[in-house]
NUVORO-685675 format. One record per residue (C-alpha): residue number from 1; y, x, z; residue in one letter. Coordinates in steps of 0.05 Angstrom, whole numbers, plus 5000, padded with zeros to 4 digits. Each point is the difference from the previous one (the first is absolute). Layout:
<rs>
n, v, u, w, res
NUM, Y, X, Z, A
...
</rs>
This chain:
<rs>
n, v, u, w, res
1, 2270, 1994, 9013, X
2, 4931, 5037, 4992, X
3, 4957, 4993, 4945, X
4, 4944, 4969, 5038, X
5, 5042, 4957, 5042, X
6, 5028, 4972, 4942, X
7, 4927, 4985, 4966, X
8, 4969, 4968, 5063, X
9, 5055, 4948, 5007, X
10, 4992, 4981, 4929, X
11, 4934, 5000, 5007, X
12, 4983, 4968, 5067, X
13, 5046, 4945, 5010, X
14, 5019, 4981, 4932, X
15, 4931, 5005, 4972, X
16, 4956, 4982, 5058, X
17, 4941, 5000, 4961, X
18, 4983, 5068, 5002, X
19, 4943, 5009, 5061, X
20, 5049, 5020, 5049, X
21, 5033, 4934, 5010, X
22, 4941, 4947, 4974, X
23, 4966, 5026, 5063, X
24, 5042, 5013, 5047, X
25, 5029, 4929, 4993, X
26, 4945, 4951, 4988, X
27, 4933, 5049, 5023, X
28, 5040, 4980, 5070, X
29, 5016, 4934, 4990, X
30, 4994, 4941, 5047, X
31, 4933, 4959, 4992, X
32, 5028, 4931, 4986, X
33, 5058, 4967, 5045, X
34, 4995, 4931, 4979, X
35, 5073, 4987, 5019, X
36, 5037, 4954, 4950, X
37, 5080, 4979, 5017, X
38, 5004, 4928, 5024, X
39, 5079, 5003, 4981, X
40, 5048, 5013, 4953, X
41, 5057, 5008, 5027, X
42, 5075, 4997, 4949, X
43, 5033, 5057, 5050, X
44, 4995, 5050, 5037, X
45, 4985, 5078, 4992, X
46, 4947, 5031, 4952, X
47, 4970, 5057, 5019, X
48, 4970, 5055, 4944, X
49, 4963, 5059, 5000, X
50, 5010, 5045, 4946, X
51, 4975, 5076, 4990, X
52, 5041, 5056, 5012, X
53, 5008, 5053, 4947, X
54, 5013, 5069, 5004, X
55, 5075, 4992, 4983, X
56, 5009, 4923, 5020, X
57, 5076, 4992, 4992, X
58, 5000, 4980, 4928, X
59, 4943, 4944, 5007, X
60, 5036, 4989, 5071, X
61, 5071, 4978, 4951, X
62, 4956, 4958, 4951, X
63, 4966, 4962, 5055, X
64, 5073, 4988, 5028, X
65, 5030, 4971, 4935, X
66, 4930, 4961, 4991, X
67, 5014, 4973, 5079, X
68, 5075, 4982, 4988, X
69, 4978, 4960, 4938, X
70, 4951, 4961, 5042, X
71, 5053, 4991, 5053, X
72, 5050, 4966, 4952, X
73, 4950, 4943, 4989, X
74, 4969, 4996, 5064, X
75, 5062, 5007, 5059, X
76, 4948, 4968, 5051, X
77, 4958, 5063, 4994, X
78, 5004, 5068, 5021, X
79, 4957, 5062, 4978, X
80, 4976, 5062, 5042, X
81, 4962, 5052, 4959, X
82, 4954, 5061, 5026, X
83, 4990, 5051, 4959, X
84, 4933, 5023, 5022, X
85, 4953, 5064, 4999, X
86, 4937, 4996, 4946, X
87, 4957, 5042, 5039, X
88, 5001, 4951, 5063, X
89, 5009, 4935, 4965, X
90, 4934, 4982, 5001, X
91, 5002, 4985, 5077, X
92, 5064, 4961, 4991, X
93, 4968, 4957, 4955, X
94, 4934, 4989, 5038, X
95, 5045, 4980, 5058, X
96, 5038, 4953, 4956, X
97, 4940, 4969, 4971, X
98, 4981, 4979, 5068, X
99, 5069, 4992, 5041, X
100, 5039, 4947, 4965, X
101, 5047, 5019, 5057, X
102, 5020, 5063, 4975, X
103, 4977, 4994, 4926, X
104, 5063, 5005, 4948, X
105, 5013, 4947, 4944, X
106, 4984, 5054, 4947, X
107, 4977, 5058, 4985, X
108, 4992, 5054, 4942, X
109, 4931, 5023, 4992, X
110, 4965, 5037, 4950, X
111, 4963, 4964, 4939, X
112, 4927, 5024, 5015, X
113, 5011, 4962, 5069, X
114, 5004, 4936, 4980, X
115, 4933, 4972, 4999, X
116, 4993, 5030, 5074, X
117, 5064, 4965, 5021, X
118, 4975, 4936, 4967, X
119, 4925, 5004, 5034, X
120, 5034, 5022, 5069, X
121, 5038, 4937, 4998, X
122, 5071, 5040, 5000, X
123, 5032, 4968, 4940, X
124, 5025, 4943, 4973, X
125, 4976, 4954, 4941, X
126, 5064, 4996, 4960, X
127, 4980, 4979, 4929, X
128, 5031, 4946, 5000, X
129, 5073, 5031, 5003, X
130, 4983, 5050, 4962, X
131, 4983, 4967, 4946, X
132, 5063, 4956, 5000, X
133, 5038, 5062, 4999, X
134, 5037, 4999, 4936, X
135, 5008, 5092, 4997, X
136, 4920, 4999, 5021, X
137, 4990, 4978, 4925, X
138, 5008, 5071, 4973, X
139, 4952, 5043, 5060, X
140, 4962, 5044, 4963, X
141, 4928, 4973, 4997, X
142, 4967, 5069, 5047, X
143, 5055, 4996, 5051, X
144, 4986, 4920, 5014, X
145, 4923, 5011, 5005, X
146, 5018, 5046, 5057, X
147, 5031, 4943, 5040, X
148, 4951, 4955, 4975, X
149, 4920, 4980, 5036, X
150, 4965, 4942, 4978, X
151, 5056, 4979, 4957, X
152, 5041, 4993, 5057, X
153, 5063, 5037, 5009, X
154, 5017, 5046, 5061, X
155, 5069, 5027, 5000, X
156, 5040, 5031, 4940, X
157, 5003, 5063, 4965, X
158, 5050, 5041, 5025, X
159, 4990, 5066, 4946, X
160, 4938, 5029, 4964, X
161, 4985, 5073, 4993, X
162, 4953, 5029, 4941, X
163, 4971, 5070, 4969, X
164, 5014, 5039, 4944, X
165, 4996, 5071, 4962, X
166, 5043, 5050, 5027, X
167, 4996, 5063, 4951, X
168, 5031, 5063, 4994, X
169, 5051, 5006, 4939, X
170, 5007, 5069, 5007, X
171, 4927, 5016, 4996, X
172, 4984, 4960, 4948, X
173, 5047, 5029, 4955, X
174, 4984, 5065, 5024, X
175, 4920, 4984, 4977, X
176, 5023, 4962, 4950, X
177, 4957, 4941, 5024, X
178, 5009, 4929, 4981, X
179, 5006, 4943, 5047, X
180, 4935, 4974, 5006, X
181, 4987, 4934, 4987, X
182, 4937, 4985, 5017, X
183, 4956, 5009, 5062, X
184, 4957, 5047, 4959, X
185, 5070, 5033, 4990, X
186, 5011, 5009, 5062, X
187, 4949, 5026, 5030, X
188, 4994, 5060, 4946, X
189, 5067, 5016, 4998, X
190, 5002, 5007, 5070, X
191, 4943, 5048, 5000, X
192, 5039, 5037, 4948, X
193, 5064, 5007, 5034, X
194, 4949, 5029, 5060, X
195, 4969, 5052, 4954, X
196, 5065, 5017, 4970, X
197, 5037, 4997, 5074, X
198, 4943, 5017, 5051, X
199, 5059, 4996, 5051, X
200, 5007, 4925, 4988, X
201, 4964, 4940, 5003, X
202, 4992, 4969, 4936, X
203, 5006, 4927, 5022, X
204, 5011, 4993, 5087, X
205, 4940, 4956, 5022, X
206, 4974, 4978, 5069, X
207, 4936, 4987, 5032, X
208, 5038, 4954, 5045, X
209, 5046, 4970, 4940, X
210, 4965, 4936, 5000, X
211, 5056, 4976, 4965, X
212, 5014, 5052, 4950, X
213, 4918, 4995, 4988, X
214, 4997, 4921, 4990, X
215, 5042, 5003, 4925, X
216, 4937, 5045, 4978, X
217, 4952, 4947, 5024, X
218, 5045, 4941, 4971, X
219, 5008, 5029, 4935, X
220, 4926, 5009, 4992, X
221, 4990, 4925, 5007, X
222, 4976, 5007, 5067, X
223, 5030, 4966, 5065, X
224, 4993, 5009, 5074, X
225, 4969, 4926, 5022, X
226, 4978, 4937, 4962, X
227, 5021, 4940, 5027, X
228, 4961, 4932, 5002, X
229, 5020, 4939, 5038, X
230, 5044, 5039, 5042, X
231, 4946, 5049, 5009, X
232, 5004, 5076, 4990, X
233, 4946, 5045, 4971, X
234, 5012, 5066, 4994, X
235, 4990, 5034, 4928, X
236, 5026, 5072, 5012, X
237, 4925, 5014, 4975, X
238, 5000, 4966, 4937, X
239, 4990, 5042, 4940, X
240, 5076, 4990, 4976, X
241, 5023, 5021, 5068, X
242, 4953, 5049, 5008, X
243, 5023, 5024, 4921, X
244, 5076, 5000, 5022, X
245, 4983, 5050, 5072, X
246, 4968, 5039, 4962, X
247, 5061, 5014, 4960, X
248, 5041, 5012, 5062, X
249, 4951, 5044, 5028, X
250, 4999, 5037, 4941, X
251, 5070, 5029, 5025, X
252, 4968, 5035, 5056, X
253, 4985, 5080, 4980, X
254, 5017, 5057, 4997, X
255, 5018, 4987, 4927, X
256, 5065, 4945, 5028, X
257, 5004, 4982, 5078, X
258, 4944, 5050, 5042, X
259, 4956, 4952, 5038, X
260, 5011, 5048, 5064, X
261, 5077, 4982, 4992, X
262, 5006, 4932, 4969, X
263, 4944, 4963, 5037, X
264, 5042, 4988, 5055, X
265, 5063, 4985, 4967, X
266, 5034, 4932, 5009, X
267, 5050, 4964, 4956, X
268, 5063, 5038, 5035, X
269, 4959, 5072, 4998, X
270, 5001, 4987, 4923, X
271, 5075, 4984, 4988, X
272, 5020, 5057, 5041, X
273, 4955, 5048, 4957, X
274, 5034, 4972, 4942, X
275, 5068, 4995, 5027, X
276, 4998, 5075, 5036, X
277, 4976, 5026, 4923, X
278, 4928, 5010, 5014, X
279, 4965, 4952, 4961, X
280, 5027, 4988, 4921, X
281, 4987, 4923, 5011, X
282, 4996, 4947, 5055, X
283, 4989, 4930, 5010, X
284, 5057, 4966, 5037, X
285, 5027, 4940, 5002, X
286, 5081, 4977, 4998, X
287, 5007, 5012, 5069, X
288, 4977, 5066, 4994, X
289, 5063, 5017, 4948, X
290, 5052, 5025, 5056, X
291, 4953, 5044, 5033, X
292, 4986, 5031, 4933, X
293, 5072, 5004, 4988, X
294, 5007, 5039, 5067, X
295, 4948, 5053, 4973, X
296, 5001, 5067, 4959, X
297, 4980, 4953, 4939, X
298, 5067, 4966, 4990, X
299, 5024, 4993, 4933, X
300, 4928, 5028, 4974, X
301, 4957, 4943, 4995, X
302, 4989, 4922, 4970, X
303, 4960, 4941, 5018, X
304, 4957, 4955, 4954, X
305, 4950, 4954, 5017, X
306, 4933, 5026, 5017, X
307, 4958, 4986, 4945, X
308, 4944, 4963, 4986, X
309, 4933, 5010, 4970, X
310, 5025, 4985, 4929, X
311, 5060, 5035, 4970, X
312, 5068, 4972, 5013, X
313, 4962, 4948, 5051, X
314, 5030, 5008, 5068, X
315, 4946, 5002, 5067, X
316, 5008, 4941, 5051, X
317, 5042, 5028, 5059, X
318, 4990, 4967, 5083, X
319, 5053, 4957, 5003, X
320, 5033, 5022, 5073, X
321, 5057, 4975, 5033, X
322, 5027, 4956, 5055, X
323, 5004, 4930, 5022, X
324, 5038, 4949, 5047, X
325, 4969, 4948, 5033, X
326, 5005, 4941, 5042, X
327, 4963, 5001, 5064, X
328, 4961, 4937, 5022, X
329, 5023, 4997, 5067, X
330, 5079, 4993, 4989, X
331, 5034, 4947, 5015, X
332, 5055, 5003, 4948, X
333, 4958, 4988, 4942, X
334, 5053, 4978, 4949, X
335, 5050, 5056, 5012, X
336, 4952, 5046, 5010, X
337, 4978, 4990, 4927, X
338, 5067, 4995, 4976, X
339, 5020, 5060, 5030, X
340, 4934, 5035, 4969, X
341, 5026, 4974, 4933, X
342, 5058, 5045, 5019, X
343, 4968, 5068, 5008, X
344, 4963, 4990, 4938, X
345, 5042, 4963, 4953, X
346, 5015, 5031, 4935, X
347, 5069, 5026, 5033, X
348, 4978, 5031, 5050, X
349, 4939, 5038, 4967, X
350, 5059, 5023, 4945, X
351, 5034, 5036, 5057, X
352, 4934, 5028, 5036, X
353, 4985, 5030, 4931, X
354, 5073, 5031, 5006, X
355, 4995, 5030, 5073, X
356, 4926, 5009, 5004, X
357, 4969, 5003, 4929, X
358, 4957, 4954, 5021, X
359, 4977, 4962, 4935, X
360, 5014, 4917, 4998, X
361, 4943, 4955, 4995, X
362, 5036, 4950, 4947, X
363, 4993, 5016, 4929, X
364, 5076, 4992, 4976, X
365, 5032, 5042, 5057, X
366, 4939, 5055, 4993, X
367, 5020, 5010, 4928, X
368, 5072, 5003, 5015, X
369, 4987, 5059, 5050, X
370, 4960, 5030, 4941, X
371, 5068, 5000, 4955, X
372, 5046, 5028, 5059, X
373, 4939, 5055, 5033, X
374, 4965, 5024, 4932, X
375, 4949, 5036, 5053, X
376, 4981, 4928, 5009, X
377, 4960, 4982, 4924, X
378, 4941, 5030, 5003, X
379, 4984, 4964, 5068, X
380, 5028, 4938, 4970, X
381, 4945, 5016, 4940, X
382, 4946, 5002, 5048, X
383, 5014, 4940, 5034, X
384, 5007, 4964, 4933, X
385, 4931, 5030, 4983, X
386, 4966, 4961, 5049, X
387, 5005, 5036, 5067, X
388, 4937, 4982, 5049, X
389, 4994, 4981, 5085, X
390, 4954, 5016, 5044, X
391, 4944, 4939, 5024, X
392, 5035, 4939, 5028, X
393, 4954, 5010, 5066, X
394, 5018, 5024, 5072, X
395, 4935, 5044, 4984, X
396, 5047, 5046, 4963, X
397, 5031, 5016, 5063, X
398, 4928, 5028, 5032, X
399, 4992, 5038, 4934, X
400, 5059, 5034, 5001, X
401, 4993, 5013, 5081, X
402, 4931, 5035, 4988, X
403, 5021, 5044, 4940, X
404, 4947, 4970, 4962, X
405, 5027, 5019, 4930, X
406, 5020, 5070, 5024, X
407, 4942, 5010, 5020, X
408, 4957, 4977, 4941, X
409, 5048, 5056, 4952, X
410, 4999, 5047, 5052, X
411, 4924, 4999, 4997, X
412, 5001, 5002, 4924, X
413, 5051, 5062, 4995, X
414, 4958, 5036, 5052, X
415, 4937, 5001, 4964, X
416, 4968, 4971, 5065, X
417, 4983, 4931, 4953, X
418, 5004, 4973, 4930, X
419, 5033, 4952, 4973, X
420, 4944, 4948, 5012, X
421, 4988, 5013, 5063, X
422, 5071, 4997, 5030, X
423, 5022, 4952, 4959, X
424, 4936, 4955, 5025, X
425, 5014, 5014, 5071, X
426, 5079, 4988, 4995, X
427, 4972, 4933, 4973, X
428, 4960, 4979, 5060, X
429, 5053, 5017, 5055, X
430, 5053, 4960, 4958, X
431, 4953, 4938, 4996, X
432, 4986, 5012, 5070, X
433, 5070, 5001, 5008, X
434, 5011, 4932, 4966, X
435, 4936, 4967, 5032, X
436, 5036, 5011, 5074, X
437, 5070, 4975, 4984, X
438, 4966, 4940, 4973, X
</rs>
């Protein structure tokens, strides 16, 4: 498999939070269908849409044994599963949203979606069996917030997906550098592996990294949007926020990652720089591990979490990752939840983490992938750290669609604006943003 085909479907699907599919799903989402099942039937056959990945037969034998398990308690019911395309799901969905007719019982969708889903009237309200769902007791904390809107739950976590440090071991012995362990660190030892190595990168960034950007801005003590009565206020220009781009900006030069060069670069440009031996560090996340394995680094490089702003803290990482939910139109209710405790239960995540990588959303079974996969700790670290989500609004969806944070570090690594000034006018098209999804 090629590098980059490798990255995108670790990237796109399982992640879904990275630009390319929190637009392309919810930016064309339905307005709001309004169309709530009258029914619930205790047979018949449940339909479900999940995403296709780039090699599919592995998920394709989990889904199976999560299917046949459902089966043995449910002989009324029968199953029929599409595997289906990211890049043209978000018309499938729109349809569904509006057809009850031809909408499936459930589907997988992609974390940053939910409050779209929920506004668009697409999903379920199942908080009720969810709570009473003795193996929901031990979801980690980030990965339920991105099922949850107004305290209400939405559909279970399927996996989560976060970012770390990939760094060369090979280089830093050569330079004799330390691991840094601090963002301070960081950022000068990557302009030092630069000066040392002209022909590498010191540390991979990305104009269009909005995720790889937004651990800076945590760390700082800044966030993306305040929330108040279910409100959403954007405070990308607040003076921590504005303290933390600044940092990532930093990055941009001729003395690490040339503007001309870097500016552009999104989360998959950077992995592949690190994984094809151009840059001496990267960040990644877990499902970026095989497509570094496939590269000319193999065997010459670690991962630790990407750290903080004070030594031996670790930066908040974007929580990513997938979801299944219960639409609102089906008319199998019951076994439709009961079968969506089946793809998710603590089983069946065990054996996605096996055939996909994908990492479990449940606390016990994510620390026993950590003991079998040791690639695994320092992205179980981060998540213990306190790893952060995106707004709870369908707004998100618009900001993502229009590039808006891109943009604002584009502008910044450009020299065409300051800090300030982007930051201030990233601010207004995000509360603009907010203001029209209501």
């Amino acid at each position: 498999m090629k590098l980059s085909a490798r990255i995108a479907a670790r990237t796109v699907a399982p992640i879904a939070a990275l630009a390319l599919v929190g637009l392309t799903a919810t930016a064309c989402a339905p307005g709001t269908s309004g169309t709530g099942a009258t029914k619930d039937e205790k047979s018949g056959t449940l339909r479900v849409w999940l995403f296709q990945e780039v090699n599919n037969t592995p998920k394709e034998q989990v889904v199976d044994a999560a299917v046949a398990a459902f089966s043995k308690e449910h002989k009324d019911a029968k199953v029929e599963i599409e595997y289906i395309p990211v890049e043209t799901r978000a018309q499938r969905v729109k349809a569904a949203f509006n057809d009850p007719k031809s909408a499936p019982d459930l589907i997988e969708y992609g974390n940053t979606d939910t409050a779209g889903y929920v506004k668009d009237g697409g999903l379920a309200d199942i908080t009720t069996e969810f709570n009473a769902w003795d193996e929901a007791e031990d979801t980690d904390p980030t990965a339920r917030q991105s099922v949850t809107v107004d305290g209400k739950v939405y559909g279970a976590p399927l996996f989560v997906g976060v970012r770390a440090l990939y760094y060369r071991t090979d280089v830093f012995k050569e330079l004799g550098i330390a691991v840094p362990k601090s963002q301070a660190e960081l950022i000068s030892t990557a302009k030092k592996i630069h000066k040392a190595k002209p022909e590498l990168y010191g540390l991979a960034v990305g104009g269009a990294y909005t995720y790889g950007a937004m651990p800076f801005l945590w760390a700082n003590g800044g966030e993306l949007a305040e929330e108040s009565d279910g409100t959403y206020k954007a405070a990308v220009n607040s003076p921590a926020a504005r303290k933390g781009i600044e940092a990532y900006t930093s990055l941009f030069g001729d003395d690490n990652c040339p503007a001309a060069k870097c500016a552009s670069m999104g989360g998959n440009a950077t992995v592949t720089a690190f994984a094809s031996g151009k840059a001496a560090m990267a960040i990644g996340g877990d499902f970026s591990h095989s497509a570094v394995e496939e590269g000319s680094v193999k065997g010459k490089y670690a991962v630790v979490p990407l750290p903080g702003v004070t030594a031996g803290s670790i930066a908040p990482a974007f929580a990513g990752g997938n979801n299944i939910g219960v639409l609102k139109s089906t008319a199998h209710r019951t076994l439709a939840v009961d079968l969506m405790k089946s793809f998710t239960g603590k089983e069946t995540q065990a054996k996605l983490f096996d055939a996909m990588g994908f990492l479990p959303t449940y606390k016990d079974v994510l620390a026993d992938a950590a003991k079998k996969e040791p690639f695994v700790e320092p992205f179980v670290q981060t998540l213990g750290a306190g790893a952060k989500f995106v707004p709870a609004s369908p707004g998100w969806a618009q900001i993502d669609a229009s590039l808006v944070l891109p943009t604002m570090f584009q502008e910044i690594v450009s020299g065409r604006k300051d800090v300030a000034t982007a930051s201030d006018e990233a601010a207004r098209k995000m509360d603009a943003a907010f203001t029209a999804a209501g």
